[in-house]
KEKE-3310 file (N, C-alpha, C; in steps of 0.2 Angstrom, whole numbers, plus 5000, padded with zeros to 4 digits):
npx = (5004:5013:5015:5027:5045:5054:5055:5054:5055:5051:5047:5036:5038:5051:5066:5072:5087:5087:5091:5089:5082:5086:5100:5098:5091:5101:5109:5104:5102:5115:5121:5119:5109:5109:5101:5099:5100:5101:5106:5105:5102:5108:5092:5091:5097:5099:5091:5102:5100:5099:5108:5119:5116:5115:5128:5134:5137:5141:5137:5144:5143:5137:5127:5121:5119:5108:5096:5085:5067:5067:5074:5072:5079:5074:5073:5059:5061:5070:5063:5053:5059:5065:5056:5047:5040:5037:5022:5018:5023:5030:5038:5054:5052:5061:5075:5072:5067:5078:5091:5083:5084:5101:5102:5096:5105:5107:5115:5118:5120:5124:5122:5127:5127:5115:5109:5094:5085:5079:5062:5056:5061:5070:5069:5068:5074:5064:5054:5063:5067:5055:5053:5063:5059:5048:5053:5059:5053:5048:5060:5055:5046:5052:5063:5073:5081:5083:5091:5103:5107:5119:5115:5104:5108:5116:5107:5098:5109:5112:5098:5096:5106:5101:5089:5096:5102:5090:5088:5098:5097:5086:5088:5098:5113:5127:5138:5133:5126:5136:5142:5135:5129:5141:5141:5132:5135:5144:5139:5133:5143:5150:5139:5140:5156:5155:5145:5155:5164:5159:5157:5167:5173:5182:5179:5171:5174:5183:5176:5162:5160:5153:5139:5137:5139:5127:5115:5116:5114:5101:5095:5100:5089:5076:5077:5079:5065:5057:5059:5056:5040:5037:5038:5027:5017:5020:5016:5005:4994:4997:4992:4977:4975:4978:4968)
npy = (4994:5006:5021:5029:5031:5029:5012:5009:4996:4988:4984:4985:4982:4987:4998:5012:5022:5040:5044:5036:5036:5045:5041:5031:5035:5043:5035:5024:5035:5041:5028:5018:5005:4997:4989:4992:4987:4983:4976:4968:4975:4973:4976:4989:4982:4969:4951:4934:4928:4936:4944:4934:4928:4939:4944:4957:4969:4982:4986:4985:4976:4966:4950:4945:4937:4940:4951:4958:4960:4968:4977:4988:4997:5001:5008:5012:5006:4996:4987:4981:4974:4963:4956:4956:4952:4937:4927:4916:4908:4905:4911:4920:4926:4939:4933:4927:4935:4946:4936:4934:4947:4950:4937:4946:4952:4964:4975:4970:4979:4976:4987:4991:5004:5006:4998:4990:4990:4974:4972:4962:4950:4935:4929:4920:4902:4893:4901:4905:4894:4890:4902:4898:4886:4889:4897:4887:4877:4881:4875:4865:4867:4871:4863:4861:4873:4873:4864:4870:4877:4881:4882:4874:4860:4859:4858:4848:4835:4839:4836:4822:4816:4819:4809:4798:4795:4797:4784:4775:4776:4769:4758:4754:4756:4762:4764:4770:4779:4790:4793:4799:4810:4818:4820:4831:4839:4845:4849:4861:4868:4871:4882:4891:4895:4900:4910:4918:4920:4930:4938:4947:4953:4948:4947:4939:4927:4916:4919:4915:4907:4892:4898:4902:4890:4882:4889:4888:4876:4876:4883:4873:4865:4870:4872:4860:4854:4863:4858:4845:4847:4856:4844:4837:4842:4844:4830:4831:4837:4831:4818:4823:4826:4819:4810)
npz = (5000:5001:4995:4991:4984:4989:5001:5016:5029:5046:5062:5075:5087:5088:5093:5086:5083:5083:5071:5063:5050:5043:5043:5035:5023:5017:5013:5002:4994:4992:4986:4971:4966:4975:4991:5008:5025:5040:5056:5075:5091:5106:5119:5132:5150:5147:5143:5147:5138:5126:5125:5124:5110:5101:5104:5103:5109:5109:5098:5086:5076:5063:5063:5055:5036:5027:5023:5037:5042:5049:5047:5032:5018:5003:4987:4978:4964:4965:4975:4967:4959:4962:4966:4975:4994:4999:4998:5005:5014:5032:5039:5036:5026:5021:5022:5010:5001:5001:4996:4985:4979:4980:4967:4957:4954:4962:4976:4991:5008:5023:5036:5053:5056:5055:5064:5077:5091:5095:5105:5106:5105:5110:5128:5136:5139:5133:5126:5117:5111:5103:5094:5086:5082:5074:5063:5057:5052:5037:5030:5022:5012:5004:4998:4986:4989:5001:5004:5000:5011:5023:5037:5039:5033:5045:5056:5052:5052:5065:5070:5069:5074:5088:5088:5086:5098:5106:5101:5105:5120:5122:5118:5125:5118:5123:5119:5105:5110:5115:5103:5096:5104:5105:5091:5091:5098:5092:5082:5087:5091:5079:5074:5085:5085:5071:5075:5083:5077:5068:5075:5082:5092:5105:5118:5124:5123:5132:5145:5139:5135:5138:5139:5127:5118:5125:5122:5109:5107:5109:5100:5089:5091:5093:5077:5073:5078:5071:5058:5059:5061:5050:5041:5049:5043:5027:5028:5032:5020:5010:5012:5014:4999:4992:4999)
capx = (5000:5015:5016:5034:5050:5058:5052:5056:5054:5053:5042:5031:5042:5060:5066:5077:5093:5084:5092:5089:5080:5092:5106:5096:5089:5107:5115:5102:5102:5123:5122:5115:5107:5111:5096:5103:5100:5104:5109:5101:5109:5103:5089:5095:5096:5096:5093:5107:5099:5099:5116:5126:5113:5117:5134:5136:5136:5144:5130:5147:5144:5130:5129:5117:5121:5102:5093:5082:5063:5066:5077:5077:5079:5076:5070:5053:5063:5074:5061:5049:5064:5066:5049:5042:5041:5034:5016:5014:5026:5027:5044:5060:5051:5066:5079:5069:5070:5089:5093:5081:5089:5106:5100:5096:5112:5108:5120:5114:5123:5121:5127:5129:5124:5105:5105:5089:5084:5068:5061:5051:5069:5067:5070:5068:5074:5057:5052:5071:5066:5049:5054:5070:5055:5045:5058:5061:5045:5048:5064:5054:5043:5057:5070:5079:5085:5087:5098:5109:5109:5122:5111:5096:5111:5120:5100:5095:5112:5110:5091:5098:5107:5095:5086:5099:5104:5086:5086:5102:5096:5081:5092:5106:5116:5129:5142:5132:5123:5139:5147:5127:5129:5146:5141:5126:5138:5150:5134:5131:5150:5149:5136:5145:5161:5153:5143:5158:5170:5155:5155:5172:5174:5187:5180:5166:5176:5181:5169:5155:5161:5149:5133:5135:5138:5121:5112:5115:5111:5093:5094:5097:5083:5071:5077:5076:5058:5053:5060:5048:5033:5037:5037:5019:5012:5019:5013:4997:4993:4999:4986:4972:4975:4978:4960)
capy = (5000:5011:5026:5033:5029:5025:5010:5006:4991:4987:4980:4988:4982:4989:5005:5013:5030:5047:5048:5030:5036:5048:5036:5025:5033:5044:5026:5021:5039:5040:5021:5015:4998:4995:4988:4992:4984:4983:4970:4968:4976:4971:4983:4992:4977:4963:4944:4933:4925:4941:4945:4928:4927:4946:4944:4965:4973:4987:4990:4989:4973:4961:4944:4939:4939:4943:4955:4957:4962:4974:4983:4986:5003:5001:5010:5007:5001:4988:4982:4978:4971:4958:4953:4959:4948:4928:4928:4908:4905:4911:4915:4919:4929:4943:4931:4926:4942:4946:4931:4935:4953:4947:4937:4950:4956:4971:4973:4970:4978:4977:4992:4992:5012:5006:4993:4993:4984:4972:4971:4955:4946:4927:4931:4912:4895:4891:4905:4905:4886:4892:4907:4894:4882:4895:4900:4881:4878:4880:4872:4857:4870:4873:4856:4862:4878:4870:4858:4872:4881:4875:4882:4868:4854:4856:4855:4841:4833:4838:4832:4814:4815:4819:4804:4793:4797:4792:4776:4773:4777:4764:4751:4752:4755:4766:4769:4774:4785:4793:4798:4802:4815:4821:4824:4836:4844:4845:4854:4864:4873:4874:4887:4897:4896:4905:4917:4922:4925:4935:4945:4950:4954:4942:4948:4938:4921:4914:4920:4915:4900:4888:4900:4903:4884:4880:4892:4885:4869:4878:4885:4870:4859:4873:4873:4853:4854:4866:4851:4839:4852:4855:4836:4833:4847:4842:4824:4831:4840:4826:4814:4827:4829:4811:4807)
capz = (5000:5001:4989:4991:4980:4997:5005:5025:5034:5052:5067:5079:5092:5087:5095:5082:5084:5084:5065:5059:5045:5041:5039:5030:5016:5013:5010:4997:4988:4989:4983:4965:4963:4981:4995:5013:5030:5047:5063:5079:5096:5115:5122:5142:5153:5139:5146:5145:5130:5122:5124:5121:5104:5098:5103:5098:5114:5107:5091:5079:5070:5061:5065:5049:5032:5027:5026:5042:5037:5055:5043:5025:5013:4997:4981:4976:4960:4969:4978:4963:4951:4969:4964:4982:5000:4994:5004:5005:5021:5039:5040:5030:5019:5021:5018:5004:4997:5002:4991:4977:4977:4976:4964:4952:4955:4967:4981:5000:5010:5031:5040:5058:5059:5054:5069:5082:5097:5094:5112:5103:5105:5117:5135:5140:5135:5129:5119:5111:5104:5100:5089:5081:5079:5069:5056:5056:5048:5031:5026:5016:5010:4996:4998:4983:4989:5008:5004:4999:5017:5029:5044:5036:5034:5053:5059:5049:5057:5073:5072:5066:5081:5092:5086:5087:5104:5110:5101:5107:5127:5123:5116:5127:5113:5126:5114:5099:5112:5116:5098:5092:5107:5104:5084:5092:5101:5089:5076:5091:5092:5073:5075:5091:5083:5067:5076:5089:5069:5064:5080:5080:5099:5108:5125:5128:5120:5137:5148:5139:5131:5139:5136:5119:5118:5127:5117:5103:5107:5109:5093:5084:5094:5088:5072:5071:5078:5065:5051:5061:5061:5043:5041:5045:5038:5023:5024:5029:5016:5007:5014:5012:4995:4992:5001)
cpx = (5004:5014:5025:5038:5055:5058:5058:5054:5054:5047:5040:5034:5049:5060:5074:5081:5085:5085:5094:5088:5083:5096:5105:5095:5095:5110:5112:5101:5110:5123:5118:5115:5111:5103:5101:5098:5103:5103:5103:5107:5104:5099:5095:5093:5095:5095:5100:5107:5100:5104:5120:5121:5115:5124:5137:5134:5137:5139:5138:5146:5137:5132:5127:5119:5116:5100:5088:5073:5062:5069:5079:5073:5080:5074:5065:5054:5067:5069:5056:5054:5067:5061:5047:5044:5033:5028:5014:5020:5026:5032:5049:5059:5057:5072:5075:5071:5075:5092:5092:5086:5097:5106:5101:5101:5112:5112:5114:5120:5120:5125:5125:5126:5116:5105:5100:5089:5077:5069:5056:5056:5066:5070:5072:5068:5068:5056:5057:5068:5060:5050:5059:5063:5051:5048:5061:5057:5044:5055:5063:5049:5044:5062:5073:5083:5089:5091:5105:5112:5113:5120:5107:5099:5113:5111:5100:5102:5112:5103:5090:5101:5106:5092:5089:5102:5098:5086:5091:5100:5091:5083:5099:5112:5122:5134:5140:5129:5130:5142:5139:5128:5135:5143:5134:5130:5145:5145:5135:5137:5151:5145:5139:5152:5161:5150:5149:5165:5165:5155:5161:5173:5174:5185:5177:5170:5176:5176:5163:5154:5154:5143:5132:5134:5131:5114:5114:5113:5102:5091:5094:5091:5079:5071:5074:5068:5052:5053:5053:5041:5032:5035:5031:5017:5012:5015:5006:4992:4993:4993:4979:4971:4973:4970:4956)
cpy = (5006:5017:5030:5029:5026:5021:5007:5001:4992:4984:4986:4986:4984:4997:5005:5023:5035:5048:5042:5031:5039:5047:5033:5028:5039:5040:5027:5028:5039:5034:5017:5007:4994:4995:4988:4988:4984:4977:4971:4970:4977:4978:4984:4985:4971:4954:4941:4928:4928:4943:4942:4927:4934:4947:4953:4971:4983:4991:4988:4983:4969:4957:4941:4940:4942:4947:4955:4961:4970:4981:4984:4994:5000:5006:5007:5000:4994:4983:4978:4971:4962:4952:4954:4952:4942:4930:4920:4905:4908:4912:4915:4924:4936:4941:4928:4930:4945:4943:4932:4943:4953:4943:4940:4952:4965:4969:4975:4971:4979:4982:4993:4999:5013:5000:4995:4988:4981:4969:4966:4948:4940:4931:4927:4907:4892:4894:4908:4899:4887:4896:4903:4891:4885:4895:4893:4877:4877:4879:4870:4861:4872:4867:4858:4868:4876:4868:4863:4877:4878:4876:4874:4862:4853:4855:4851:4837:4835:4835:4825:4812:4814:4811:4798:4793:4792:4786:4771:4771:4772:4760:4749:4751:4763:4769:4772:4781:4792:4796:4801:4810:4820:4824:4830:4841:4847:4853:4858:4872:4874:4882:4891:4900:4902:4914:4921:4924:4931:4942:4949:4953:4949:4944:4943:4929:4917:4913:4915:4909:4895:4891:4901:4895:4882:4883:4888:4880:4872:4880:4877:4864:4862:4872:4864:4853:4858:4860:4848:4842:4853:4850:4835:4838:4845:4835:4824:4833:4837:4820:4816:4828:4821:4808:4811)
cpz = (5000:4996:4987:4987:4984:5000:5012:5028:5041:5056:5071:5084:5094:5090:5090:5084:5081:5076:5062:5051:5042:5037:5033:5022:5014:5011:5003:4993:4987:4985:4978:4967:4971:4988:5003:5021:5037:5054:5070:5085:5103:5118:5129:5144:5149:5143:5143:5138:5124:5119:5123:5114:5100:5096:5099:5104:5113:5103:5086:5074:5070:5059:5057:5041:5027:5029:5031:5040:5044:5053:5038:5024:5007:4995:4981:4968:4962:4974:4976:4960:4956:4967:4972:4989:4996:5001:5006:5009:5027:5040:5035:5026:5017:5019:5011:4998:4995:4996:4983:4974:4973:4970:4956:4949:4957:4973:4987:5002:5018:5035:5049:5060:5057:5061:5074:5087:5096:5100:5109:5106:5111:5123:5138:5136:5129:5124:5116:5107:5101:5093:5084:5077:5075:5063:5054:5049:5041:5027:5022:5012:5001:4998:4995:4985:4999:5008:5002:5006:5023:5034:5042:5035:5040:5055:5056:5053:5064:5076:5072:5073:5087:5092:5086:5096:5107:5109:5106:5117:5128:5121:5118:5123:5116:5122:5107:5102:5113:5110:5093:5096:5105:5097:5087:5096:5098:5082:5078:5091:5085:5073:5079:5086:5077:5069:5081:5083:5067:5068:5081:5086:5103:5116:5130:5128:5128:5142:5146:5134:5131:5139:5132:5116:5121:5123:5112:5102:5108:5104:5086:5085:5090:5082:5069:5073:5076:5058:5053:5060:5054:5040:5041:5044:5033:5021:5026:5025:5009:5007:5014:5006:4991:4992:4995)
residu = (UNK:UNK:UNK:UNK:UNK:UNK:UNK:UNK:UNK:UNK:UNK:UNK:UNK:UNK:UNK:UNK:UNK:UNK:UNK:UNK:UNK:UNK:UNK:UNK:UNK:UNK:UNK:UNK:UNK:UNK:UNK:UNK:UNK:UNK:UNK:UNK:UNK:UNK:UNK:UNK:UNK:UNK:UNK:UNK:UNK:UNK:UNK:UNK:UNK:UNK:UNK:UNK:UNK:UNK:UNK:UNK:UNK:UNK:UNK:UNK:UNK:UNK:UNK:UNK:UNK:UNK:UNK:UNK:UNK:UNK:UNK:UNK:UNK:UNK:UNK:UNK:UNK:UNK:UNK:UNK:UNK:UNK:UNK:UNK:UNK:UNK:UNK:UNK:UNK:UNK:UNK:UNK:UNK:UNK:UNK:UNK:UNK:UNK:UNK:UNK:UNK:UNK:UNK:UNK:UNK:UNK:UNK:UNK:UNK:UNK:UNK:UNK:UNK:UNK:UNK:UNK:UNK:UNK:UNK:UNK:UNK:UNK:UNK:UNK:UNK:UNK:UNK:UNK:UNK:UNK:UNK:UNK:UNK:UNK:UNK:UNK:UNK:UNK:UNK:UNK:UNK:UNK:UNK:UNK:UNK:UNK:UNK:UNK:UNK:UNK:UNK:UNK:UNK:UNK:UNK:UNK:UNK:UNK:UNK:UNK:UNK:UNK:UNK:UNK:UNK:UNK:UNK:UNK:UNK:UNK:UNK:UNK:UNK:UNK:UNK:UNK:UNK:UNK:UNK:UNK:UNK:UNK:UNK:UNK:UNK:UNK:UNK:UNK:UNK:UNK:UNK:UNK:UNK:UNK:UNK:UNK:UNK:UNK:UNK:UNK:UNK:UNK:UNK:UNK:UNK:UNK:UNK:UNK:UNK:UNK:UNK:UNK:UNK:UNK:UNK:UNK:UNK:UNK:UNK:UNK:UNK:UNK:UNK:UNK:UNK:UNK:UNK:UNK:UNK:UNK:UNK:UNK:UNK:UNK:UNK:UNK:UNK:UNK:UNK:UNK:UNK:UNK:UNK)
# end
């Protein structure tokens, strides 16, 4: 419904600088055939979910390679020639579109001087694996483009793992249970390890080894119990069509 040459994204829970917008749409007029974007940075008091998941206490860096749908500047031209945000999933739809952009061969860039704080962000273990579980959701939605995401491969192995674990714990199978565990915790530090090269702040590394480590084992349960979600949906959907 917009009308403008300039469109802005964000959430109704984000708290953005005095002169977000400012930043923002200087970048995309100094910047041809360029779509801009911005990181996520802990509100005041952040939980410790917030802040070993952000890992940007500072505000100076962005974790994601995506764009985020909490923060995009385009042109109305760049974000038609995108082909717009896909309306037939519940989440993703910004990497979606990020992808597509690229794609075209428009540049995405993420800049750090557009980051906001989304007070939506998890707080508790629970509603961290819910919200993973969510965006999980539609991986089989698209198979052939999942198959090409190494978030959507370590989940699918660490989900395998998972499931070998329990059989193992129900068939007394104690050594397969211990190298099934070990490969889930081996997923687990894949992802930390990425996110604490991406964060590019050596302070937190010791410190906070072991809660960036446990988070992320929360990250990819959710994500595997989005596969599974996704899973019967597809085959019910498949069974309703079938009958």
């Amino acid at each position: 419904m917009a009308k403008g040459e300039i469109l802005i994204c964000t959430d109704s829970d984000c708290i953005v600088d005095n002169n977000w917008i400012e930043n923002g749409v200087a970048l995309i007029s100094n910047n041809e055939n360029t779509i801009f974007g911005g990181g996520l940075k802990p509100r005041t008091n952040p939980s410790w979910i917030e802040r070993l998941w952000l890992l940007n206490d500072n505000g100076e860096t962005v974790q994601q390679n995506d764009l985020m749908g909490s923060c995009i500047f385009t042109s109305r031209q760049l974000y038609l020639k995108s082909g717009k945000f896909p309306e037939d999933i519940t989440s993703g739809e910004d990497t979606f579109f990020s992808r597509a952009a690229k794609h075209e061969g428009i540049n995405v860039v993420l800049s750090p001087s557009l980051s906001l704080a989304h007070l939506g962000s998890p707080t508790t273990p629970v509603d961290f694996i819910k919200r993973q579980r969510w965006h999980g959701e539609n991986y089989l939605k698209n198979p052939k483009e999942s198959i090409k995401d190494k978030t959507f491969l370590i989940a699918l192995c660490y989900s395998t793992s998972l499931i070998i674990s329990f059989s193992s714990v129900v068939l007394n199978f104690w050594t397969l249970l211990f190298f099934s565990a070990a490969t889930a915790t081996a997923c687990a530090g894949i992802v930390s390890a990425k996110r604490v090269k991406r964060a590019r702040d050596m302070r937190f590394k010791l410190r906070d080894t072991f809660g960036i480590l446990v988070l992320d084992h929360f990250y990819l349960t959710g994500r595997s119990l989005g596969i599974l979600t996704g899973l019967i949906h597809k085959t019910m959907k498949y069974i309703a069509y079938d009958s």
